[in-house]
DRENDO-623757 format. One record per residue (C-alpha): x, y, z; residue in one letter. Coordinates in steps of 0.001 Angstrom, whole numbers, plus 500000, padded with zeros to 6 digits. Example, Ala and Ser with C-alpha at 12.3 -4.5 7.8 and 13.67 -1.06 7.14 Angstrom:
DRENDO-623757
{px=512300&py=495500&pz=507800&resn=A};
{px=513670&py=498940&pz=507140&resn=S};
//
This chain:
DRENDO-623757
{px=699083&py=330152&pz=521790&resn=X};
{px=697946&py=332984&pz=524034&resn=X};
{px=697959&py=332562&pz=528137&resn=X};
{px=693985&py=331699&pz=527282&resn=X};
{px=694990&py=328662&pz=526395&resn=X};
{px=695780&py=327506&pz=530088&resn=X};
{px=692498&py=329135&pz=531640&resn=X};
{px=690396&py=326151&pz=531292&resn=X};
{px=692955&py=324255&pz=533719&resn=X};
{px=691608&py=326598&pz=536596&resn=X};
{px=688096&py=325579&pz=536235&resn=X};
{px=688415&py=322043&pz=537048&resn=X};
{px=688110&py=322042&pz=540933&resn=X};
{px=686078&py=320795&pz=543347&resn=X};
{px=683866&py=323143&pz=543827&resn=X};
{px=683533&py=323556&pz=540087&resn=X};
{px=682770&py=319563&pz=539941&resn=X};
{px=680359&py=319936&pz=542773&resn=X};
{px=678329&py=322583&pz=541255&resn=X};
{px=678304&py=320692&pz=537751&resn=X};
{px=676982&py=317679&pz=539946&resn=X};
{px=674266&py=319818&pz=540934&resn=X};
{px=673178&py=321652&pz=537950&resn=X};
{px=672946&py=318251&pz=536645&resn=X};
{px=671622&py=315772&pz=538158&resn=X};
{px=669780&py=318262&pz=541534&resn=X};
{px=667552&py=320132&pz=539843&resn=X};
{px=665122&py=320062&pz=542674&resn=X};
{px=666570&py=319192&pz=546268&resn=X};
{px=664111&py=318004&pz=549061&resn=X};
{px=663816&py=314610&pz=550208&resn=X};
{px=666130&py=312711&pz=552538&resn=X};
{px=666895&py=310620&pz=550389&resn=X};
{px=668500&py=312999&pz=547585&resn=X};
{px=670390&py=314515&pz=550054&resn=X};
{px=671452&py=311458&pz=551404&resn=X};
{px=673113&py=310571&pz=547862&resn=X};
{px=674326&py=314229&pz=547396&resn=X};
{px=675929&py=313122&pz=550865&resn=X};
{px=677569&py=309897&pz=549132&resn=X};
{px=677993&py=311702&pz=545904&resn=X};
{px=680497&py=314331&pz=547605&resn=X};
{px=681854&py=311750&pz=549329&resn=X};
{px=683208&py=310148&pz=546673&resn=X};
{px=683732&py=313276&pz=544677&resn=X};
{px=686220&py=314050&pz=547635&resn=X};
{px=687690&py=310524&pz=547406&resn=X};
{px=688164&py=311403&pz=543660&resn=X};
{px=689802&py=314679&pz=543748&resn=X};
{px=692018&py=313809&pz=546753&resn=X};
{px=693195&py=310291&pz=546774&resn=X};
{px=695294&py=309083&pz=549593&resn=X};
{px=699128&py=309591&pz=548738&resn=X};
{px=700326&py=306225&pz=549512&resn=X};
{px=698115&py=305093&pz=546818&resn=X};
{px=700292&py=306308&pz=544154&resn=X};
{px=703529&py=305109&pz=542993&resn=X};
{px=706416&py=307495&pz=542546&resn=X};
{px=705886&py=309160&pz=539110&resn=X};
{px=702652&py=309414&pz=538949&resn=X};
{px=700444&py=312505&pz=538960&resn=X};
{px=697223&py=313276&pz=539875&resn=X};
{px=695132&py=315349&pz=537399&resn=X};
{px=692145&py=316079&pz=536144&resn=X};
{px=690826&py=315941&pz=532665&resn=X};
{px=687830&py=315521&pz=530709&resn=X};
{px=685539&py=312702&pz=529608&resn=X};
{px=684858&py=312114&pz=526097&resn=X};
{px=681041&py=312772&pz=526481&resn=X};
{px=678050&py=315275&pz=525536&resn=X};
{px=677765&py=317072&pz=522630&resn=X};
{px=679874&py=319285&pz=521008&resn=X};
{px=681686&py=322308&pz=522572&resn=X};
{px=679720&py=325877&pz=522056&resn=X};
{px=680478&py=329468&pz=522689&resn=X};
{px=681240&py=330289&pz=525924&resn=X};
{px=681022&py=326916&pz=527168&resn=X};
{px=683803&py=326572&pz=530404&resn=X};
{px=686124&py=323444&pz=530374&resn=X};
{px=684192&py=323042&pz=534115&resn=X};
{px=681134&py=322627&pz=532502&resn=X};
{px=682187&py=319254&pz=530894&resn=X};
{px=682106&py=316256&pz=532937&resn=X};
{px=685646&py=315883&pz=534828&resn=X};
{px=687289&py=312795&pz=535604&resn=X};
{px=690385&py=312895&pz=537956&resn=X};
{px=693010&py=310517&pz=537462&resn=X};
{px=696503&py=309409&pz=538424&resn=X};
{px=698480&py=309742&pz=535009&resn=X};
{px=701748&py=308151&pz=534281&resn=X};
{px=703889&py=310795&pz=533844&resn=X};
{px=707283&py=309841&pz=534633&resn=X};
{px=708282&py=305400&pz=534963&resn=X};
{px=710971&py=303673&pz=535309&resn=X};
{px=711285&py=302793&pz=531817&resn=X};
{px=711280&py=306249&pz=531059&resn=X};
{px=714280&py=306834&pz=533459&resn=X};
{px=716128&py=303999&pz=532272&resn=X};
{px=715474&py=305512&pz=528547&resn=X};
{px=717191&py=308483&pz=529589&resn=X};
{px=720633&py=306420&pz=529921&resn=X};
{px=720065&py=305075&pz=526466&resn=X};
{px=719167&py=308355&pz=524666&resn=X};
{px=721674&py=309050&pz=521629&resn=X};
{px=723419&py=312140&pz=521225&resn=X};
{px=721461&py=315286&pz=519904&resn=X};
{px=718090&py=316697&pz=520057&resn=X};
{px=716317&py=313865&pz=518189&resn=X};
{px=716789&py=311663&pz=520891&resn=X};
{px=715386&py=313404&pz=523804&resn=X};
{px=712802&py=314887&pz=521288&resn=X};
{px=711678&py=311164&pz=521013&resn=X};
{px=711642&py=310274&pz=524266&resn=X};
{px=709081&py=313247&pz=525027&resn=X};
{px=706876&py=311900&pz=522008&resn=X};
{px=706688&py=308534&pz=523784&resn=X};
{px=705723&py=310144&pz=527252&resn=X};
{px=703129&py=312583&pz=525484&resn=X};
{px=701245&py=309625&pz=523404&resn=X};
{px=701751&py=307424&pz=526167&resn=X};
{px=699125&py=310223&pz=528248&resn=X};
{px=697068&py=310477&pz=525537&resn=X};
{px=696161&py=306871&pz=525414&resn=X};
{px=696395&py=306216&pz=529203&resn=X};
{px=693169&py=308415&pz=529068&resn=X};
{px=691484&py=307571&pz=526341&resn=X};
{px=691689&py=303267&pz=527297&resn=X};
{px=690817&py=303806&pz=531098&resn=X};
{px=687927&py=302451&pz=532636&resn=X};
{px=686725&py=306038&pz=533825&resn=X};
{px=687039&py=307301&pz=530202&resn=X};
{px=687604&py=308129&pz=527639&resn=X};
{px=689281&py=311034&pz=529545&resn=X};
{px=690920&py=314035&pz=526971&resn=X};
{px=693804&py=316413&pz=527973&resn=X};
{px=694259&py=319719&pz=526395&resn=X};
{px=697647&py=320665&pz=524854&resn=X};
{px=697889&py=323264&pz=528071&resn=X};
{px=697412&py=320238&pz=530120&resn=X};
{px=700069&py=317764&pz=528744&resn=X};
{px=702730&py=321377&pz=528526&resn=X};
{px=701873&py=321747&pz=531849&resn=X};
{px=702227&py=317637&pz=532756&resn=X};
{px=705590&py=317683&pz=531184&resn=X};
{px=706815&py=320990&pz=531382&resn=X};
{px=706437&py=321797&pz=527719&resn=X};
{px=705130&py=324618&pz=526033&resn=X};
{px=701941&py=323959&pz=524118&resn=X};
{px=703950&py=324663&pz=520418&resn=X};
{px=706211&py=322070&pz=521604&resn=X};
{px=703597&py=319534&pz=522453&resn=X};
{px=701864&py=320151&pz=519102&resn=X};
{px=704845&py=319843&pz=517484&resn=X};
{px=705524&py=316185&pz=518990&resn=X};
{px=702179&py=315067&pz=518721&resn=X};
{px=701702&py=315872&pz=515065&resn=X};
{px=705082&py=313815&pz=514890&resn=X};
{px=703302&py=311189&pz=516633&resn=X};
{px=700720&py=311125&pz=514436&resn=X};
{px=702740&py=311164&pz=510791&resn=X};
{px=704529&py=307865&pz=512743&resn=X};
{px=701567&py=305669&pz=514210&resn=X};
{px=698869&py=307146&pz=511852&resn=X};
{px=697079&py=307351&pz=514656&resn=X};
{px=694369&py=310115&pz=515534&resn=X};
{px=695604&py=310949&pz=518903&resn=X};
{px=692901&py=313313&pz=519876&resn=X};
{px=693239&py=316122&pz=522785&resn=X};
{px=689997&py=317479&pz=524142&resn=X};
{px=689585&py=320292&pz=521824&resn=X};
{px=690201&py=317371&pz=518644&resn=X};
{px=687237&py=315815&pz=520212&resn=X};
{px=684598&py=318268&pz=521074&resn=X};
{px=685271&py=319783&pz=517646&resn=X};
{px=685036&py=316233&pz=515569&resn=X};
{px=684642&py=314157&pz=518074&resn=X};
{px=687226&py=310562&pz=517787&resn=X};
{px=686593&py=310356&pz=514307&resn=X};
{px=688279&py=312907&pz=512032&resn=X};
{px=686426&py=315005&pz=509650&resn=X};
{px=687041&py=314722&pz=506177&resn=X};
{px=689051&py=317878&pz=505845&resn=X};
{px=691274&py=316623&pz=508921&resn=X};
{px=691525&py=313310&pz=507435&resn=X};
{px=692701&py=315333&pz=504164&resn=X};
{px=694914&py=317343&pz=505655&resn=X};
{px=696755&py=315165&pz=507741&resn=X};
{px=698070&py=313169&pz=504662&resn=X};
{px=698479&py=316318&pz=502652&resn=X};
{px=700986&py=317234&pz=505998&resn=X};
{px=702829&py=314020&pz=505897&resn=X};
{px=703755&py=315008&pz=502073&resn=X};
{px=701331&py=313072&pz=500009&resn=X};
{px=700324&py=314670&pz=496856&resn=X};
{px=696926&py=315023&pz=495682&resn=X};
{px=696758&py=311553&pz=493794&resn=X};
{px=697858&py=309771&pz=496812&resn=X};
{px=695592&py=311724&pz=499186&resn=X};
{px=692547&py=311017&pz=497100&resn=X};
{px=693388&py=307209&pz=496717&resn=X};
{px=694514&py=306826&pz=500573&resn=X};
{px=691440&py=308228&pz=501970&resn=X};
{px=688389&py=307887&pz=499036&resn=X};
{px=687690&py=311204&pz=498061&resn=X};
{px=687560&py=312479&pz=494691&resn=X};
{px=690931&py=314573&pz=493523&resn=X};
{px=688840&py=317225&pz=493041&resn=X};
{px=687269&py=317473&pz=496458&resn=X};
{px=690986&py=316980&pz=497565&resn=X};
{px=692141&py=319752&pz=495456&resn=X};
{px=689689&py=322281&pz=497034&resn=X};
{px=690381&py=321121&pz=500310&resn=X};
{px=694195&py=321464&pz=500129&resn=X};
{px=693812&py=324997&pz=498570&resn=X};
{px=691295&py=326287&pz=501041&resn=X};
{px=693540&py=324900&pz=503899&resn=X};
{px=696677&py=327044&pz=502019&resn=X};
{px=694595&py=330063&pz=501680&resn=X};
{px=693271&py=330336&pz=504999&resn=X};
{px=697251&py=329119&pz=506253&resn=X};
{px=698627&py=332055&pz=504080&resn=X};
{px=696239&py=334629&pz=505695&resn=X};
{px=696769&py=333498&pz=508995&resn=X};
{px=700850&py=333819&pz=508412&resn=X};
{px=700120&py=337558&pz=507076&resn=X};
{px=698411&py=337964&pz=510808&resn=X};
{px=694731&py=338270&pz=509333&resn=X};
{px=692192&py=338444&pz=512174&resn=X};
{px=690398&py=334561&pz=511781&resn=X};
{px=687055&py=336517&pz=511690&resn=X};
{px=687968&py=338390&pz=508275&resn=X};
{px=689263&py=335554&pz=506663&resn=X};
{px=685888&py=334233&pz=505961&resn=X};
{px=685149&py=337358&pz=503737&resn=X};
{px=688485&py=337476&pz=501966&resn=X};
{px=688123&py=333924&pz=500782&resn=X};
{px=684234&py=333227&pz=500441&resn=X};
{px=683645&py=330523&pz=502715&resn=X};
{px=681769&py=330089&pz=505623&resn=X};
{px=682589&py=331107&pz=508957&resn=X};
{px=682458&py=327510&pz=510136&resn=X};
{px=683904&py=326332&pz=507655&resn=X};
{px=687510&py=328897&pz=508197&resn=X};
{px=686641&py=328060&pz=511864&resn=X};
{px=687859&py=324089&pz=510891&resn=X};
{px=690433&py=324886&pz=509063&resn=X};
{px=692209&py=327518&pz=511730&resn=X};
{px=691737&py=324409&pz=513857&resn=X};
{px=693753&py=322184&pz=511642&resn=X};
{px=696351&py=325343&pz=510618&resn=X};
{px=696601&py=325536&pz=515004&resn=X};
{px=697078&py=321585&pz=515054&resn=X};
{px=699878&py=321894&pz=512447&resn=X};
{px=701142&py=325638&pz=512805&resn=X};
{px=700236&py=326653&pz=516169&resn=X};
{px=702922&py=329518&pz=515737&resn=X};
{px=700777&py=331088&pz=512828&resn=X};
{px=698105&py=330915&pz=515013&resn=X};
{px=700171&py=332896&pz=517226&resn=X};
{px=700921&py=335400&pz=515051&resn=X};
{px=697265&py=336361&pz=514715&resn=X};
{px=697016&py=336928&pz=518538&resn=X};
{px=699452&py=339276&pz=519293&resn=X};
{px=698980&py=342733&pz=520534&resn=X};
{px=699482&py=345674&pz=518045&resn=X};
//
């Protein structure tokens, strides 16, 4: 993924929050009493953003994400204009140190031990009281130090193990917390289930499987030859929206074809 991919992590200040506040909820400003509760409101809109320190425990972090409301994301829409919810996440504990002195040899291990820390975000936010509150893959790479491939990577990992959905912000405001069929499709056909087992596992006829699996691997195959995403729609005879969902799911499970597509010439 491209440096774009972090830009919606600068839009979620206070200012940003403060102006959202008002577009929403001031549309006309006049009486006392409004401006006594845009008083209170920034008040605790401060308290929010910038909670005292010795509130915290050591390994926590304070950061802000986005609730898991309002319809769904549209064309130049800013990640400030969602409704923000600052948090302290758990981002390093002491089981999580104590892990480290139990890791095996190799790469599997620590790779593991990252997968645990990265699902253990992910549903920190999504069970809070405050919430649902979504991260964005820039968000956890940036949490952990990780590189948004490499959190894809141990996410989709995550997912082939718990079966769970595990959804980031853009999973949501593109399908909200249920998957769409094609997702729900696709994530078996990633785990290695063939078309029989697909199409008994999730209820869909084999031949709606069929022509999901081989639109996915056309639109996959395109993307690895570095096809611009807006020709493929022409080249294969589908509907912009409908390449649009499955570039999404190609980016969930091959973010380096996605890549590909988005460097320079």
């Amino acid at each position: 993924m491209s440096q774009q991919a972090y830009v919606g992590l600068t839009k979620r200040t206070f200012q940003q929050a403060l102006v959202q506040l008002l577009k929403q909820d001031y549309g006309l400003l006049g009486s006392r009493r409004i401006l006594e509760m845009l008083a209170q409101d920034v008040q605790q809109l401060a308290e929010q953003f910038y909670p005292a320190a010795e509130r915290l425990s050591s390994g926590w972090l304070v950061f802000t994400g986005t609730k898991a409301s309002g319809a769904k994301a549209y064309l130049g829409q800013e990640a400030g204009d969602h409704t923000l919810v600052t948090l302290a996440w758990p981002i390093l504990l002491p089981e999580d140190m104590a892990a480290l002195t139990r890791l095996p040899e190799g790469q599997a291990g620590r790779q593991q031990w990252l997968q645990d820390r990265v699902v253990r975000l992910i549903e920190y936010g999504l069970n809070h009281p405050d919430g649902p509150v979504l991260l964005t893959l820039a968000d956890l790479g940036a949490m952990l130090n990780l590189t948004t491939t490499q959190v894809s990577q141990l996410l989709q990992a995550a997912r082939n193990q718990t079966g769970q959905p595990l959804p980031t912000k853009g999973h949501y405001f593109d399908q909200g917390m249920r998957p769409t069929h094609k997702a729900e499709i696709i994530a078996l056909y990633e785990q290695g289930l063939d078309e029989t087992d697909i199409a008994r596992h999730s209820g869909h006829a084999a031949s709606s499987v069929g022509r999901y699996i081989r639109d996915y691997e056309r639109v996959k195959l395109l993307l690895s030859r570095a096809t611009p995403a807006d020709h493929i729609s022409t080249l294969v005879g589908l509907q912009p929206s409908v390449v649009d969902a499955y570039v999404k799911l190609v980016e969930q499970y091959h973010p380096d074809l996605i890549s590909i597509t988005k460097t320079p010439s």
